[in-house]
NUSE-970744 format. One record per residue: residue number from 1; residue in one letter; z, x, y of N, C-alpha, C in turn. Coordinates in steps of 0.2 Angstrom, whole numbers, plus 5000, padded with zeros to 4 digits. Layout:
vexse / mivo / n_z / n_x / n_y / ca_z / ca_x / ca_y / c_z / c_x / c_y
NUM / A / Z / X / Y / Z / X / Y / Z / X / Y
...
***
This chain:
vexse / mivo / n_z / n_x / n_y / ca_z / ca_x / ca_y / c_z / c_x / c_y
1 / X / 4978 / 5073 / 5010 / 4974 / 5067 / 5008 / 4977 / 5061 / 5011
2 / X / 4973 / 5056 / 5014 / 4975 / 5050 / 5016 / 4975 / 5046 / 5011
3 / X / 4982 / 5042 / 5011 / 4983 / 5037 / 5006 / 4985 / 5030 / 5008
4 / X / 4981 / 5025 / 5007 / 4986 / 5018 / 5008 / 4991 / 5016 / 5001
5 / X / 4993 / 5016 / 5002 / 5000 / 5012 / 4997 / 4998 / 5002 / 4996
6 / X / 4996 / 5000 / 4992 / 4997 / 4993 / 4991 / 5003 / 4988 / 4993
7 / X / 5003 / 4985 / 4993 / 5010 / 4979 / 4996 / 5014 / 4981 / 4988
8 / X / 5014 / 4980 / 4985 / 5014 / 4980 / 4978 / 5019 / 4986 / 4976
9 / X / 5015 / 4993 / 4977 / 5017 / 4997 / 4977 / 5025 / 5003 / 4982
10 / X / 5023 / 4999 / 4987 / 5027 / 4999 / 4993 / 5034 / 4995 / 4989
11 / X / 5034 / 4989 / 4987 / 5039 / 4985 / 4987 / 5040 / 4988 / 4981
12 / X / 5038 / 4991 / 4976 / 5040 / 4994 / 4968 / 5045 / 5000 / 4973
13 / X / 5042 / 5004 / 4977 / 5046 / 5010 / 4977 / 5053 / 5008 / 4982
14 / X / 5052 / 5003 / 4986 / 5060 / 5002 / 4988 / 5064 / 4998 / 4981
15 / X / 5061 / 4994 / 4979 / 5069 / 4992 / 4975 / 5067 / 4995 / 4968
16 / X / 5063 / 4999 / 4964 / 5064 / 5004 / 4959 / 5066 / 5010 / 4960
17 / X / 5072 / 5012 / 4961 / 5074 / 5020 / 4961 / 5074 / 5022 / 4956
18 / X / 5071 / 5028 / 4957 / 5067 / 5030 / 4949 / 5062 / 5029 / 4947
19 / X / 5059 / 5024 / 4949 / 5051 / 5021 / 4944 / 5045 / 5026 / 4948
20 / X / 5041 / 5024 / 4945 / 5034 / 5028 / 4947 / 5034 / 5029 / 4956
21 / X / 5032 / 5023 / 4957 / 5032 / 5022 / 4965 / 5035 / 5024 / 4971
22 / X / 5042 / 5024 / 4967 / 5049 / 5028 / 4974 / 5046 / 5037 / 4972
23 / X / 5047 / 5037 / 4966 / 5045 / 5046 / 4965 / 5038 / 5048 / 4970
24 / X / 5033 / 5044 / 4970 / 5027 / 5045 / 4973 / 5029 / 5045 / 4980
25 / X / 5033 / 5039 / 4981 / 5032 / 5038 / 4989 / 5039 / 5046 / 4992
26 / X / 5042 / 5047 / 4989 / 5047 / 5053 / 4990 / 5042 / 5060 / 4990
27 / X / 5039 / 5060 / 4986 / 5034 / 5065 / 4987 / 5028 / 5066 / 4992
28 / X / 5024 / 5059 / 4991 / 5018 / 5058 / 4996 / 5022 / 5058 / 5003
29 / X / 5026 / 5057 / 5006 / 5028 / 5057 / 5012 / 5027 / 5062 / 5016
30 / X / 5029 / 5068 / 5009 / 5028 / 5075 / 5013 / 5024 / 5078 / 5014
31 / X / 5018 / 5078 / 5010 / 5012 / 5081 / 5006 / 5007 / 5077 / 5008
32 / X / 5005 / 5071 / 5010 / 5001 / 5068 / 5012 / 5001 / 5065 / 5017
33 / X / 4997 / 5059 / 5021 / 4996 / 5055 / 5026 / 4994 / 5049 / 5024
34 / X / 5001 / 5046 / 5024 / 5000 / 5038 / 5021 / 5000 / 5034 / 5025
35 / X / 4996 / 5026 / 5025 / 4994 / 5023 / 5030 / 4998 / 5018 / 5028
36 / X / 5001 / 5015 / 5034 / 5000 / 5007 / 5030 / 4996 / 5002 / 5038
37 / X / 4993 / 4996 / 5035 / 4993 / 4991 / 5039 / 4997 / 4985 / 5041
38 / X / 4994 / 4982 / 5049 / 4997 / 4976 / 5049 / 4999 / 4970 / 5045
39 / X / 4992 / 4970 / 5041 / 4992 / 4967 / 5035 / 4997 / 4967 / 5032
40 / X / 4998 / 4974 / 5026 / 5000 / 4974 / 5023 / 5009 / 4975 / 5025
41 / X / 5011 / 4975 / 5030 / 5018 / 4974 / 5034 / 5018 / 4968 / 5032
42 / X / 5016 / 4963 / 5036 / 5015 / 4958 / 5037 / 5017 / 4954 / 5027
43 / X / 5012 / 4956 / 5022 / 5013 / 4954 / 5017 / 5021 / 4957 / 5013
44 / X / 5023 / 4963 / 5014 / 5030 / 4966 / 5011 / 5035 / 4963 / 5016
45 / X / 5036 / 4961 / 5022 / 5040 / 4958 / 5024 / 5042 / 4953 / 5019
46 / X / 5035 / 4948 / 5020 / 5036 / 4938 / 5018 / 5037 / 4941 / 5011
47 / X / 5035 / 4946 / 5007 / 5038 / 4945 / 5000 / 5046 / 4946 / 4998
48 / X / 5048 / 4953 / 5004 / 5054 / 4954 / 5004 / 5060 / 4947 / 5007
49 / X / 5058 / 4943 / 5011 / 5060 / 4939 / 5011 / 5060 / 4933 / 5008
50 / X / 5054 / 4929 / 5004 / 5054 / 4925 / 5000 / 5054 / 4925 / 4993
51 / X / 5052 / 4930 / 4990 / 5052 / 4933 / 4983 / 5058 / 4936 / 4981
52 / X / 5061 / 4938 / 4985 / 5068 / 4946 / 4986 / 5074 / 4941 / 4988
53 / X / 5072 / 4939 / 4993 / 5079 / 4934 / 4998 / 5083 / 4939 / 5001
54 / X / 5080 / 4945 / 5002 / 5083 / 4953 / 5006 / 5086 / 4948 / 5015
55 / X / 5091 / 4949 / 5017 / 5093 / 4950 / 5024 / 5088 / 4953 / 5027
56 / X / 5086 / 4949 / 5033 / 5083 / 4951 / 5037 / 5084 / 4960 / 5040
57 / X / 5091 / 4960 / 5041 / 5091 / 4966 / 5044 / 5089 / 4973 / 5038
58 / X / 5089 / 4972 / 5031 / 5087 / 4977 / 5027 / 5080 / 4975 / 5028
59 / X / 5076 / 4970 / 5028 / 5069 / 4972 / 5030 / 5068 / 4973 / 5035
60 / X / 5072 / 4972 / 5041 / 5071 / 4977 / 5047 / 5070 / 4986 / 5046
61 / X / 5075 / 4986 / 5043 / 5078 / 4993 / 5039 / 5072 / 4996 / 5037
62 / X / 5069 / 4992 / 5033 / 5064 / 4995 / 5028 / 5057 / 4997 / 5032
63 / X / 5055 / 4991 / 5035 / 5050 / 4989 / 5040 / 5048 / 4997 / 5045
64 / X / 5056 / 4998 / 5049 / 5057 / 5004 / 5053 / 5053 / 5010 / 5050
65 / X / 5057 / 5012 / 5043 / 5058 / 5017 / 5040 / 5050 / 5018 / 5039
66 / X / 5044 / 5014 / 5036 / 5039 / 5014 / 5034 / 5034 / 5015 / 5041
67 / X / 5037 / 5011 / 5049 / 5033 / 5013 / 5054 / 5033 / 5018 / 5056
68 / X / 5040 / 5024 / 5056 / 5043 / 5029 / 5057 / 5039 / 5035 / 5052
69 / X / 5037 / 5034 / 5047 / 5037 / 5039 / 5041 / 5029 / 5037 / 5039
70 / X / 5023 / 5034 / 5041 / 5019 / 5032 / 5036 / 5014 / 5030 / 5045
71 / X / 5006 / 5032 / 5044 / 5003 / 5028 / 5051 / 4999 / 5025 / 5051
72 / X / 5000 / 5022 / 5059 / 4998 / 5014 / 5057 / 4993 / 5013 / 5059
73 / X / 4988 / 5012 / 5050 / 4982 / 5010 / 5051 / 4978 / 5006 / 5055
74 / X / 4972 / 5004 / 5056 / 4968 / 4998 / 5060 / 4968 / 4995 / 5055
75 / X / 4970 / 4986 / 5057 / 4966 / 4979 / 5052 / 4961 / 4980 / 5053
76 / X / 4956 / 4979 / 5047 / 4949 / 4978 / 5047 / 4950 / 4971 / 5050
77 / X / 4944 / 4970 / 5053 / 4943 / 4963 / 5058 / 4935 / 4962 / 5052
78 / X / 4931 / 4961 / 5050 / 4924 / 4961 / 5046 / 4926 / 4964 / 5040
79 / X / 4929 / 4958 / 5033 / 4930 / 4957 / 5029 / 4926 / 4955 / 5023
80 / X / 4922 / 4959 / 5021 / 4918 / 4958 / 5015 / 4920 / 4956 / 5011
81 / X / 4918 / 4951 / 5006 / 4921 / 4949 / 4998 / 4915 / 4954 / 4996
82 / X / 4923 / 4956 / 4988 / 4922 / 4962 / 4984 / 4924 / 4958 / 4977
83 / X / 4931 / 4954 / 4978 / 4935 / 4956 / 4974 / 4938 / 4947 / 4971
84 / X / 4939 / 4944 / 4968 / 4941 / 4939 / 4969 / 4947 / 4936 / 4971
85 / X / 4951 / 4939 / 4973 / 4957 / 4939 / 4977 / 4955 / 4938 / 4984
86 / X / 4956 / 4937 / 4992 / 4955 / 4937 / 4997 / 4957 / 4942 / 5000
87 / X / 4964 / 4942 / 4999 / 4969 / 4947 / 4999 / 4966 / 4954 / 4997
88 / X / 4967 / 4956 / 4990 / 4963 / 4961 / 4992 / 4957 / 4964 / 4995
89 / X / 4952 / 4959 / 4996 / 4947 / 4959 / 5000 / 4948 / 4965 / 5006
90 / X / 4954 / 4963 / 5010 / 4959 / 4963 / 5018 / 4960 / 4973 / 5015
91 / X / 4963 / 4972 / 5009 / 4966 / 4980 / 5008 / 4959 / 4983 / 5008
92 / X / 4954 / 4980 / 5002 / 4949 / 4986 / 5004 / 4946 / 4988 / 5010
93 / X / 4945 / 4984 / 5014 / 4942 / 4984 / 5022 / 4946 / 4987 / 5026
94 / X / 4955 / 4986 / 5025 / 4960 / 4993 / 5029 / 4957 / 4999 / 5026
95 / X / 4956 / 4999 / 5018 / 4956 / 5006 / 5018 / 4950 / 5010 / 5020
96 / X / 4942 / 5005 / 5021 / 4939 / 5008 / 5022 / 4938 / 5011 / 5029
97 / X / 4939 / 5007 / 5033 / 4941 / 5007 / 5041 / 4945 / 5012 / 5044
98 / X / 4951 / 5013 / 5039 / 4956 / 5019 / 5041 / 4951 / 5024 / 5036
99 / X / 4946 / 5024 / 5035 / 4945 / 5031 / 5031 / 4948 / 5032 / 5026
100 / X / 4954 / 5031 / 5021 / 4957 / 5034 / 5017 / 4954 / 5036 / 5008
101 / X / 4956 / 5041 / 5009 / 4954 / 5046 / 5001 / 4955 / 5039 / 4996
102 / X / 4963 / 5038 / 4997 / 4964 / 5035 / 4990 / 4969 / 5029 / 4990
103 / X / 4968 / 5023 / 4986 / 4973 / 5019 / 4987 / 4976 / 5017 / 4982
104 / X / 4982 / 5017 / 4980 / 4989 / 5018 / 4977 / 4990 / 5011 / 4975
105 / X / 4987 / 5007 / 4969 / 4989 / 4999 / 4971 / 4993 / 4997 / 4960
106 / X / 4994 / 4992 / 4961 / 4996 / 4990 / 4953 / 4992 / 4984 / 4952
107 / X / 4987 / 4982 / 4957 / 4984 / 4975 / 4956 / 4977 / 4977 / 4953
108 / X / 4978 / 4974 / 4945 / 4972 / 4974 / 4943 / 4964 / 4973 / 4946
109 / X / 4964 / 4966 / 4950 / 4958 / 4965 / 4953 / 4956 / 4971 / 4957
110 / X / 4961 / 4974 / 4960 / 4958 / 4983 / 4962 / 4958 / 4987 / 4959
111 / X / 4961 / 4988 / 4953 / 4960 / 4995 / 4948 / 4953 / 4993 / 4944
112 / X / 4952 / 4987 / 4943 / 4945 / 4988 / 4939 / 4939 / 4990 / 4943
113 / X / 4941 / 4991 / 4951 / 4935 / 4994 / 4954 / 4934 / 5000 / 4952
114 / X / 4940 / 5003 / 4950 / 4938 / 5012 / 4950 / 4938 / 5015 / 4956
115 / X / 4935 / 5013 / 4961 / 4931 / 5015 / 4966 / 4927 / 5009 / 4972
116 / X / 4930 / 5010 / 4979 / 4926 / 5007 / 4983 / 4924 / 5009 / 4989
117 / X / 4917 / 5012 / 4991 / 4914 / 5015 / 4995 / 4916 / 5025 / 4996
118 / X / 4919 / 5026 / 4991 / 4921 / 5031 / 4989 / 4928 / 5032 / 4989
119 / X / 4931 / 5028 / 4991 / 4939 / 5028 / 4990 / 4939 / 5026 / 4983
120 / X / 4944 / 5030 / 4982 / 4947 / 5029 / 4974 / 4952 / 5024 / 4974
121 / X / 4952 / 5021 / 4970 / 4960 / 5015 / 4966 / 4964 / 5019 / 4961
122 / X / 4968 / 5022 / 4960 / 4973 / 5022 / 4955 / 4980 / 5018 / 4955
123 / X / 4983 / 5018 / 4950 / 4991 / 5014 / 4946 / 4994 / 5020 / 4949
124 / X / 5000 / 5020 / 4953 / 5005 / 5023 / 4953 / 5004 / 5029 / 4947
125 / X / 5008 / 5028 / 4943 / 5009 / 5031 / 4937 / 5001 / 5038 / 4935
126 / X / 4996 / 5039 / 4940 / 4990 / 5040 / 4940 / 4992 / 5045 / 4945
127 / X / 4995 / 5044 / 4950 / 4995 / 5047 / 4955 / 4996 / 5057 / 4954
128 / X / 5001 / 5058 / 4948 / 5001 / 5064 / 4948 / 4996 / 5068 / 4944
129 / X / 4990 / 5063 / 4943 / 4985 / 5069 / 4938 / 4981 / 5072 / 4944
130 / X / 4981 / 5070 / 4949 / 4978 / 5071 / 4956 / 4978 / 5080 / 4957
***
């Protein structure tokens, strides 16, 4: 299954060892084909940096590990509003661009879609009814 991981989701599973998120990404890593974008690099960097106040070189660290271990989707360039967020907008257009089954997020304004263009939303915690 190809899965995107949300910014959200990605940053729950580095600093919650043990929550939903680290278990999924320790599992999914093996078992699946997870995508991320430049985008969303781009957004877990600046949160790990300005929200976090992590050392550059741990979000180096992290950065690596996730280009090393996860592939590197295309940015949608032709962004459609779906969602009221902009930002989300960005993710559903990665996901739909890279093709992906499913995306993995904790952001309301994307879980109420259920569904878009036949890519599925679920919460983490959703992930192992799959």
């Amino acid at each position: 299954m190809k899965i995107l991981l949300d910014t959200n989701v990605l940053i729950s599973a580095f600093i919650t060892s043990g929550g939903h998120s680290h278990e999924i990404l320790t599992h999914a890593i093996h078992q699946h084909k997870l995508y991320y974008t430049d985008y969303i690099l781009d957004e877990f960097k600046e949160k790990f940096k300005t929200k976090f106040h992590f050392p550059p070189t741990v979000i180096r660290d992290l950065v690596e590990f996730i280009a090393n271990s996860f592939l590197h989707g295309k940015t949608a360039v032709d962004v459609p509003k779906v969602c009221r967020d902009p930002d989300d907008d960005q993710v559903l257009a990665d996901a739909v661009v890279n093709e992906v089954d499913l995306i993995l997020t904790g952001d309301e304004d994307l879980l109420i879609l259920k569904t878009h263009q036949g890519i599925r939303l679920l919460p983490p915690k959703d992930y192992w009814s799959l």
